[in-house]
N, C-alpha and C positions, 0 to 999 in steps of 0.2 A: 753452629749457628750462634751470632752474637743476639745477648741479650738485650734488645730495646733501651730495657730499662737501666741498663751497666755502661750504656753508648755515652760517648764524651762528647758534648756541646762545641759545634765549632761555626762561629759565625764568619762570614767573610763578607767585605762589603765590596762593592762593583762586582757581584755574585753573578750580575745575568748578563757578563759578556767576559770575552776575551779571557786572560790568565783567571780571571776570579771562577767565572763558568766552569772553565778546564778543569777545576782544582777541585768544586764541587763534584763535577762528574765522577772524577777518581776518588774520593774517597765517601761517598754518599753509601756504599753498604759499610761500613766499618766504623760510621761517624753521624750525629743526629746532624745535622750542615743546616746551617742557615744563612739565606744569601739575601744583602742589605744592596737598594739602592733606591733612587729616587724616584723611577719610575717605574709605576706600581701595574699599570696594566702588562709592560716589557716582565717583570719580575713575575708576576704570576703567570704569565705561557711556560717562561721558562724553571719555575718551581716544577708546576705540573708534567712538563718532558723529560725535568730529572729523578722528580718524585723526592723532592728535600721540600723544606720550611721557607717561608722570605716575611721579611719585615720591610717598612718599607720607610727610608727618610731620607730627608737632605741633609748629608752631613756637614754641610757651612753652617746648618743653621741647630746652635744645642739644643735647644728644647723637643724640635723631632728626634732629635739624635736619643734625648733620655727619655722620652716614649717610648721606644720602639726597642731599647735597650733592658726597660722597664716590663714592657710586654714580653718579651724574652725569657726576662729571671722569672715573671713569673707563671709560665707554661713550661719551663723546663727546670727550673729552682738554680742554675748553674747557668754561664760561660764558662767552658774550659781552655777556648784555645779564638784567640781573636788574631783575624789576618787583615789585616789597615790595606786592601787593596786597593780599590778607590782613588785615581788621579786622572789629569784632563793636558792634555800636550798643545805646549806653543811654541812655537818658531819666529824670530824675525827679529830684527835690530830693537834696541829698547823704545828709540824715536819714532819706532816705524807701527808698533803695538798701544792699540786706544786703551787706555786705562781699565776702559769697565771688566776689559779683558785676565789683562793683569793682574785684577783683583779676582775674577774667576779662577786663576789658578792658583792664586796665595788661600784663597777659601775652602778649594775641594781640597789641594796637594798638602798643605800646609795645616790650616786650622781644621779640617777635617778627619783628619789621622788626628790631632790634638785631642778632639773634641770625643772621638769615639770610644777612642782610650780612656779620657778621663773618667766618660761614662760606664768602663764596661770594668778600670780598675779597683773602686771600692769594693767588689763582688769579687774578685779573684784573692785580692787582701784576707775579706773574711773567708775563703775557702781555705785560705794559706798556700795554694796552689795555681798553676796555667802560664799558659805561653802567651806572647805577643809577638805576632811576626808580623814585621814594617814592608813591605814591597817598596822597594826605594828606585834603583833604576843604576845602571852605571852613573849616568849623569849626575848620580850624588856622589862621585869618587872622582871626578874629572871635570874637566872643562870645554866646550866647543863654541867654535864661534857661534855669532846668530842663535847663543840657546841660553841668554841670561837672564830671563825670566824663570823658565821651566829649571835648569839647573839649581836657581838660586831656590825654589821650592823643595828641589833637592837635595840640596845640601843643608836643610830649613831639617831634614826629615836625619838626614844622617847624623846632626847632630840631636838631633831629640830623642833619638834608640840610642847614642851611644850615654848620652844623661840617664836615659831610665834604665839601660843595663845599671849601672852604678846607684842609682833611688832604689832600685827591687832587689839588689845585691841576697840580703839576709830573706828575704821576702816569700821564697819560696818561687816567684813568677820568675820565668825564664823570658828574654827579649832577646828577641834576632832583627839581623838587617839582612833582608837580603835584595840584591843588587843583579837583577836580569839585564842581559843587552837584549838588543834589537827583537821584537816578537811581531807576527802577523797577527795584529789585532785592528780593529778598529778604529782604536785610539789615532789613527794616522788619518782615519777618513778624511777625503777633502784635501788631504794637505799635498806636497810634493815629495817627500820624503821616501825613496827608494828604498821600498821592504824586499825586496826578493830576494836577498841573502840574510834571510832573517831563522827566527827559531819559530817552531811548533809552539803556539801555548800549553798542549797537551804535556808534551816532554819537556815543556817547564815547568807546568804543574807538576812532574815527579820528583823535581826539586823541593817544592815548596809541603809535599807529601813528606821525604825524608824527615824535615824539620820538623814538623810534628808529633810523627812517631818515634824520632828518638827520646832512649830513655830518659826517665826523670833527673836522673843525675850525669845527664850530657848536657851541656848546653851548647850551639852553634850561635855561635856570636855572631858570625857575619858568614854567608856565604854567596858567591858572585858564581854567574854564569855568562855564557857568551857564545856566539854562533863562531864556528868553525872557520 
């Protein structure tokens, strides 16, 4: 039986859907998990049906972000292991996407992994320890038509893991990118976007499981998955 008290702190944000849920589910006996998103009554059904922790903020916006990161350090004294889940999908010609939009996705995809991070790095600095795993997407290693918006948040993300692998080098903090295809999530709702030859969030969440547990002296720099 693990000890409570010896359990390693792992926040995930967009915790109460889709790959973030999956990922709390599997490892919530093994890990104190704590699941971050905006909407606070959604988060609390879903703490309660996994029996993990949730904080609850809008990560566009800092100053929730360092409340709730704040509340964290101190009910637990620690983050050990921060997963930058949290992103919002858009599709369509550049000319053909209202702005307000555009900024909703540079906000959550973009400054939202930014912001969380910067919130949750002073704490892992002074432990000298923890991981940062980025949930990026293929689309931050490629190009498709109709998706230069979301890509370009993408590749916003790829370059920002591969800078902080290189800032945290000496640091003790290990950072990954990892790079999921196609998943049955939500994230498509409303749109047209043919999921049916997609993955399991579950069995991608034992992706993003690996990452974690490997040892302190592995680090997975990048690792990409993809449907069959």
């Amino acid at each position: 039986m693990i000890d409570e008290e010896g359990k390693k702190v792992v926040l995930i944000t967009g915790g109460s859907d889709g790959l973030g849920k999956a990922l709390a589910e599997s490892i919530k006996d093994e890990y104190r998990v704590v699941i971050l998103s905006h909407n606070e009554e959604k988060l609390k059904k879903v703490a309660g049906e996994l029996g993990v922790d949730f904080a609850v903020a809008d990560i566009s916006k800092y100053g929730e972000v360092e409340k709730a990161i704040q509340t964290i350090i101190t009910k637990y004294k620690k983050i050990d292991y921060l997963v930058n889940n949290a992103g919002v999908w858009i599709s369509g010609y550049l000319e053909e996407v209202n702005s307000t939009e555009i900024q909703r996705v540079i906000d959550t995809n973009v400054l939202g992994t930014m912001f969380v991070t910067r919130a949750v790095l002073p704490f892992m600095k002074e432990q000298k320890d923890g991981k940062i795993i980025n949930v990026i997407s293929q689309n931050g290693l490629s190009a498709k038509i109709d998706r230069s918006i979301y890509t370009a948040s993408k590749w916003a993300l790829t370059g920002f893991t591969k800078c902080l692998q290189m800032d945290l080098v000496h640091s003790g903090i290990a950072v990954s990118g990892f790079y999921p295809g196609l998943m049955k999530t939500n994230l498509f709702t409303g749109s047209s976007r043919d999921v049916s030859h997609s993955m399991d969030p579950k069995e991608v969440a034992e992706n993003l499981r690996f990452i974690i547990s490997a040892p302190k002296n592995i680090i997975i720099s990048e690792l990409g998955v993809n449907p069959l």
